[in-house]
N, C-alpha and C positions, 0 to 999 in steps of 0.2 A: 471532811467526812472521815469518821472512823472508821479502818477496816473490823467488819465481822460485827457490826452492829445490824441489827436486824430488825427490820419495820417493826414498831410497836403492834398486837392486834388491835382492829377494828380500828385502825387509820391506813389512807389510802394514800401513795407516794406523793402524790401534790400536796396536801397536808404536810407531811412531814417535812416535805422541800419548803413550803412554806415557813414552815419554822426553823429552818438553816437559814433561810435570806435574815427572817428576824435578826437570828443573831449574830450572822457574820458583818451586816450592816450595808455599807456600801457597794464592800468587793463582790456581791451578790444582787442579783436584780429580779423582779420577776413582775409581768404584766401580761395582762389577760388578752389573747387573739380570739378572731372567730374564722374557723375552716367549715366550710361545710355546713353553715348555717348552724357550729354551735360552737360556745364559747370556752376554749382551752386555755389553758395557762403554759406562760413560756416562762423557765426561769434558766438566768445567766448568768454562769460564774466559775470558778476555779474550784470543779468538786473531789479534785484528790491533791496533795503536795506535790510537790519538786519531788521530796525524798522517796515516797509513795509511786513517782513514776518508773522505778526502778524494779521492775517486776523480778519475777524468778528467772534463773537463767536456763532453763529449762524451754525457755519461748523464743531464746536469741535464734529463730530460725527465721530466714531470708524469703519473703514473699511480698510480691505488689499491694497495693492499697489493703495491709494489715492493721489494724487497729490495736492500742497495744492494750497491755492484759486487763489494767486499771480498769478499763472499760467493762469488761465483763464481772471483773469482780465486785466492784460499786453493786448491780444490778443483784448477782450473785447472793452479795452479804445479804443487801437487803430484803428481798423479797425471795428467798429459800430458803430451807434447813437440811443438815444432813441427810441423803438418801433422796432427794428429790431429783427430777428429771430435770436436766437443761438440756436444750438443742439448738442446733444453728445449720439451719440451710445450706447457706452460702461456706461454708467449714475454711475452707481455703486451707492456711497455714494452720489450722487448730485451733486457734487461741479461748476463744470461746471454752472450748472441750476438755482442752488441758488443765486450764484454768478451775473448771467446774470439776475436774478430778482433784485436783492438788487440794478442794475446799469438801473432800468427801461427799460430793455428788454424782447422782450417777448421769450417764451422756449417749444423747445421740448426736451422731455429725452425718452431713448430708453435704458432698459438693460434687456437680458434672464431671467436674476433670476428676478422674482417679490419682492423679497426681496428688492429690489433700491426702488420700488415707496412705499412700508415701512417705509425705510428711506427720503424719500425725500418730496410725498407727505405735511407732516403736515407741514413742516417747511416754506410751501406756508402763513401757513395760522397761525402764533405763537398766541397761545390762554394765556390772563394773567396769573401771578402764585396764585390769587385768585380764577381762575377757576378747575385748576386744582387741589388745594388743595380740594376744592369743591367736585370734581367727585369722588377724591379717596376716599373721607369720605363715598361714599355710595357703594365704592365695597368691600366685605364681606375679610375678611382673611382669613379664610377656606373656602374649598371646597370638593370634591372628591380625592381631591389628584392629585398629579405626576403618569401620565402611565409608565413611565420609571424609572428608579434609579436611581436620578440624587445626592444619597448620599454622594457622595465623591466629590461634587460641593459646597452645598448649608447645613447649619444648619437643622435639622428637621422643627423649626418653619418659617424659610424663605422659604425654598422650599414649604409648605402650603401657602404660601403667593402669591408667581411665580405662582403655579398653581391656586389657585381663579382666581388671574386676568387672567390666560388666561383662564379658563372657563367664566369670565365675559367676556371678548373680544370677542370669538369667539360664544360665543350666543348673544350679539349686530349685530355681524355680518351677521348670520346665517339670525336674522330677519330685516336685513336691516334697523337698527336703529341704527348701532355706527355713531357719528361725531366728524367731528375736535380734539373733546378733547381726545375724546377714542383715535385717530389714533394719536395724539400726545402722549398718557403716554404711547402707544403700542410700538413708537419709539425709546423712552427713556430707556421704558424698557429692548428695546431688546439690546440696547447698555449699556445697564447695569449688562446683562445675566450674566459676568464672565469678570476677572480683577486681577489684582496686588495689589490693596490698597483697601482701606476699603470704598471708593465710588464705590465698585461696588456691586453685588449682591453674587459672590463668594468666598469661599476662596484663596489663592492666587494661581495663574493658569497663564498662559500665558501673553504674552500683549491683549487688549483689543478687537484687531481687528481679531482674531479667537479663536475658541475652541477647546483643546483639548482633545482626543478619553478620556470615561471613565475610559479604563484602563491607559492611561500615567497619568490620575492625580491621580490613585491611588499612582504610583509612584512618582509621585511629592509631594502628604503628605507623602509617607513613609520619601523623601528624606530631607523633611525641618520639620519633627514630628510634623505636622498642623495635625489639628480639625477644621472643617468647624464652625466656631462661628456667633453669631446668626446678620444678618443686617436686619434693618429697610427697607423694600423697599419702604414704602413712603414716607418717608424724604430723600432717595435714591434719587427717581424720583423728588421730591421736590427741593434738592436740585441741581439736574444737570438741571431741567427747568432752575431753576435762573440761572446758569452759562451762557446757552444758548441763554438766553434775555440779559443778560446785558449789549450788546453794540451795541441792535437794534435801530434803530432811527425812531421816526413816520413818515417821509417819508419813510424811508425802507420799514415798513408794508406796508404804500399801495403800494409801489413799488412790496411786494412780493404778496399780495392779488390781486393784479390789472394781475399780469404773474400768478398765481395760478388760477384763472379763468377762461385764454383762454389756460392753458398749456394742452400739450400733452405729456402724459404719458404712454410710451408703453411698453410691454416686449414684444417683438418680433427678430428673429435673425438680425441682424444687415446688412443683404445682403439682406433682402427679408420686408420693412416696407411703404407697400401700402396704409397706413394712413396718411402718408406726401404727398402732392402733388408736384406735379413736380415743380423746382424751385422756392423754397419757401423759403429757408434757408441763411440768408446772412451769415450766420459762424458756422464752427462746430469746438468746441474743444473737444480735446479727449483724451483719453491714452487705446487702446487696451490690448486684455491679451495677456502676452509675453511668449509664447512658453508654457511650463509646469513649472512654477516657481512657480505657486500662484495656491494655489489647493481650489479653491472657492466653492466647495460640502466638502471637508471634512473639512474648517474650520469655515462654517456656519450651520453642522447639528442642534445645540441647538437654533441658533435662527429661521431654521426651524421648528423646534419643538413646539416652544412657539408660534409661528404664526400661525400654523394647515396649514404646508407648506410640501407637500412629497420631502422630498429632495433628494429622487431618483429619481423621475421624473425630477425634475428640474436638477440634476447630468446630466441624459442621452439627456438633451437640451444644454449643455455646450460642448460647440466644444475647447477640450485641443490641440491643434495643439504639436506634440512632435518634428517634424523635421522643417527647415525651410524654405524646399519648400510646404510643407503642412501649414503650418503659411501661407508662400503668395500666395498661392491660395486661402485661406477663406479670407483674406486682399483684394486681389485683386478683389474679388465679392463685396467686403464693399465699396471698392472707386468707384467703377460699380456705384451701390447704392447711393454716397454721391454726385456722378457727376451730377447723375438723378434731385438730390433736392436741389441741389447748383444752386443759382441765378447766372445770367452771372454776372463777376465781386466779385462775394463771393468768399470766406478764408474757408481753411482748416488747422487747426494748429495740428496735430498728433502727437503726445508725444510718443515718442519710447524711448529704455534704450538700454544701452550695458549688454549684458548680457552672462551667461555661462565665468564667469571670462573672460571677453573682450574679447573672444573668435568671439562673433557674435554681428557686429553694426548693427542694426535694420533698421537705416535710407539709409541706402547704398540698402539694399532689398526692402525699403520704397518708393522711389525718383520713381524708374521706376514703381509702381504699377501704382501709382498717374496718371503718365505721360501719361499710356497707358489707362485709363480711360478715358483722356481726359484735365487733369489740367496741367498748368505749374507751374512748382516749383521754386518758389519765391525765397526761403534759408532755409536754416539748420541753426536753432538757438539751442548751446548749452549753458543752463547756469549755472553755477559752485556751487554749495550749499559747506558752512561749514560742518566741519563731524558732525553726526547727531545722538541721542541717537539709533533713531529706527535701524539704520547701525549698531551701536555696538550691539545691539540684534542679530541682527542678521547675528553675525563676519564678517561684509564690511568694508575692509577698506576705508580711505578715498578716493572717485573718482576712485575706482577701480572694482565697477560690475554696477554701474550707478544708484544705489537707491539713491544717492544723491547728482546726477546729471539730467538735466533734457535733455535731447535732442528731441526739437522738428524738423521737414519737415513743412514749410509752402508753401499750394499749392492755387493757384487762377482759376479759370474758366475763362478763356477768355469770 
C-alpha cells in the first residue's frame, strides 16, 4: 500500500482491495464469508512494509493493547481528505488522533479512563526541548513525599523527585495555571513511572505499558537481587522529549496545533457521547477492549496515582465484558452510537483480535452488530504482522491469539 493514496471516486474499499490482491499475487488472499446471512469479503495480507512500520515518533508512548499508527493511517489515507472528521472511541494512547492530526485532519477522541486525554492531549500541542528543560529547572526536587510506598519501585532520592512533581503538577492544576508544558512533562512522566531499562523512572519491573501490584515487585527484586538505583528524572523526561520530537516536521505542528484547537476530547462511555452531533464523523478508527484480556484498572493504578486520579472510580466506569454475548451487547449500543454520528457515506474500520487461543473471532460477532445498527459492511481486512517481541512477552506464538495480527470489519453508512 501507498501512503496518502486515496480511494479513487465512486469505488468502494473492497474493490479497491480487490485489485491490491490482483496484483500483489500470492502474498495477498481474498475469499468471500457470509456473517449474518450476507456475504462479505475477507482479504489477507501484508498491507503496509517493514519500513512503513516505523511510524512517527511522536506515538512512541507506552500503553496496553495499542495498535500502531500504520493502522489508522492506511484507513486515514484512503477513505478521507484534509479537514475531515476522524474519531475513535476507545482513544486510549491517541494513536488514532494523533495520527489523524499529523495527516491534517481534524479529531475527536473519546476514552472512559481520563488517563487518554493525559496521554494524548499535549502531544497536540509539542512544546521545544528548550522549554521544557526550562520548566523542570524551576520545579523543586523535594517535597512532602510519596503517600504511598512506592519503595520497592523507585531509589529513595528518585521517588522524592516523582513525588515533587506531582505536588508541583497537581497545585498548577488545582489553581488553574498549569499549561502545555506542565501537561507535557506530566505525560512523559507518567510514561516514564516504571520500565525494564534504565530510561525509565524504575527498577526493572515489567514492560512499560502497565504496572505491577507492590507486592509482585517485591518478588521481582527478590527474583533478579535488584536495589531500586537512583535515576535522574529530569534528564529522564529530557531525554524521551528528544526522542519524541525527533521526526516532527513543521508542517506536522501546525497540522497538530491547527486539530489540537478545534479537537474534542472526551471521557465519556462510548454508547452514550452527546457532544458529538449527529453526523459529523466522516471516519472512526478504532480497536475496542476485547473481553477480559487487558485489565486496564490494575495495570494503570501508579499512573493514577501520580495524576491524583481515583482509580477506583475510574475501575467501576470500566465495562470488563467477561462472556461474549455481554461484549455484544455493550458493542452493539456503541455502533447504535457510531451510526448516529457517522455522516451518510463514512467508514468505520473496527479492529478486533482473535482471542482466547482462537477460540473466539471477534469479527464473525462484529459484522452483524454493525449491520443491525444500520451500516453495511464493506470487508474484513486481516493483516499479517511478523512475530513480535511484545508476543514473546507475553508467550504468543506467532499469528496464534492475534496480538500480532490485526483483524479489521470495515463498515460504511449508506
Amino acid at each position: 500500500m501507498t501512503p496518502g493514496v486515496t480511494l479513487p471516486a465512486g469505488m468502494d474499499l473492497a474493490d479497491y482491495l480487490h485489485e491490491m490482491v490482483l496484483y500483489a499475487g500470492p502474498s495477498m488472499q481474498e475469499e468471500p464469508t457470509t456473517l449474518d446471512e450476507q456475504e462479505v469479503k475477507k482479504f489477507t495480507g501484508e498491507f503496509w512494509t517493514s519500513r512503513q512500520r516505523q511510524g512517527g515518533s511522536l506515538h512512541e508512548i507506552s500503553y496496553r493493547a495499542c495498535f500502531k499508527p500504520q493502522l489508522p493511517r492506511f484507513f486515514i489515507s484512503l477513505l478521507t481528505k484534509k479537514g475531515d472528521v476522524v474519531y475513535d472511541p476507545f482513544s486510549g494512547r491517541g494513536t488514532t488522533v494523533i495520527e489523524a492530526a499529523l495527516m491534517g485532519r481534524s479529531v475527536v477522541a473519546n476514552d472512559i479512563n481520563p488517563l487518554s486525554r493525559v496521554m494524548t492531549e499535549p502531544r497536540f500541542f509539542p512544546p521545544d526541548l528548550a522549554q521544557v528543560e526550562k520548566r523542570l529547572a524551576l520545579i523543586p526536587k523535594e517535597g512532602s513525599g510519596a503517600d504511598i510506598d512506592l519503595s520497592m519501585f523507585y531509589h529513595p532520592a528518585t521517588e522524592q523527585e516523582i513525588a515533587a512533581l506531582r505536588e508541583y503538577l497537581q497545585a498548577r492544576r488545582t489553581t488553574h495555571r498549569d499549561d502545555m508544558i506542565d501537561r507535557w512533562i506530566a505525560m512523559v512522566a507518567t510514561n516514564r513511572l516504571t520500565g525494564h531499562s534504565k530510561g525509565f523512572f524504575s527498577v526493572y519491573t515489567l514492560p512499560p505499558n502497565q504496572a505491577v501490584s507492590p507486592q509482585s515487585q517485591e518478588k521481582i527484586n527478590k527474583k533478579r537481587s535488584q536495589v531500586p538505583e537512583y535515576r535522574d528524572t529530569r534528564q529522564i523526561i529530557l531525554s524521551k522529549t528528544k526522542s519524541l520530537l525527533r521526526t516532527l516536521t513543521e508542517d506536522e505542528c501546525r497540522n497538530l496545533a491547527r486539530a489540537g484547537k478545534s479537537a474534542r476530547l472526551l471521557s465519556e462511555d462510548a454508547r452514550l457521547t452527546e457532544e458529538i452531533p449527529d453526523e459529523s464523523v466522516d471516519l472512526t478508527v478504532t480497536s475496542p477492549p476485547f473481553l477480559d484480556i487487558v485489565q486496564y484498572r490494575e495495570d494503570n493504578w501508579l499512573r493514577c496515582w501520580f495524576n491524583g486520579l481515583d482509580e477506583q472510580t475510574i475501575g467501576n466506569r470500566i465495562t470488563m465484558a467477561r462472556t461474549i454475548n455481554s461484549w455484544s451487547a455493550i458493542m452493539g449500543q456503541v455502533f447504535c452510537e457510531l451510526h448516529r454520528i457517522t455522516k451518510p457515506g463514512g467508514y468505520v474500520a473496527f479492529e478486533v483480535g482473535e482471542v482466547r487461543k482462537r477460540s473466539v473471532r471477534l469479527e464473525e460477532h462484529v459484522v452483524p452488530l454493525g449491520i443491525r445498527a444500520g451500516f453495511t459492511c464493506d470487508c474484513i481486512l486481516i493483516n499479517q504482522q511478523v512475530f513480535t517481541k511484545t508476543s514473546n512477552i507475553w508467550g504468543v506464538e506467532n499469528n496464534s491469539q492475534g496480538t500480532n495480527s490485526n483483524r479489521i470489519v470495515v463498515f460504511r453508512k449508506p
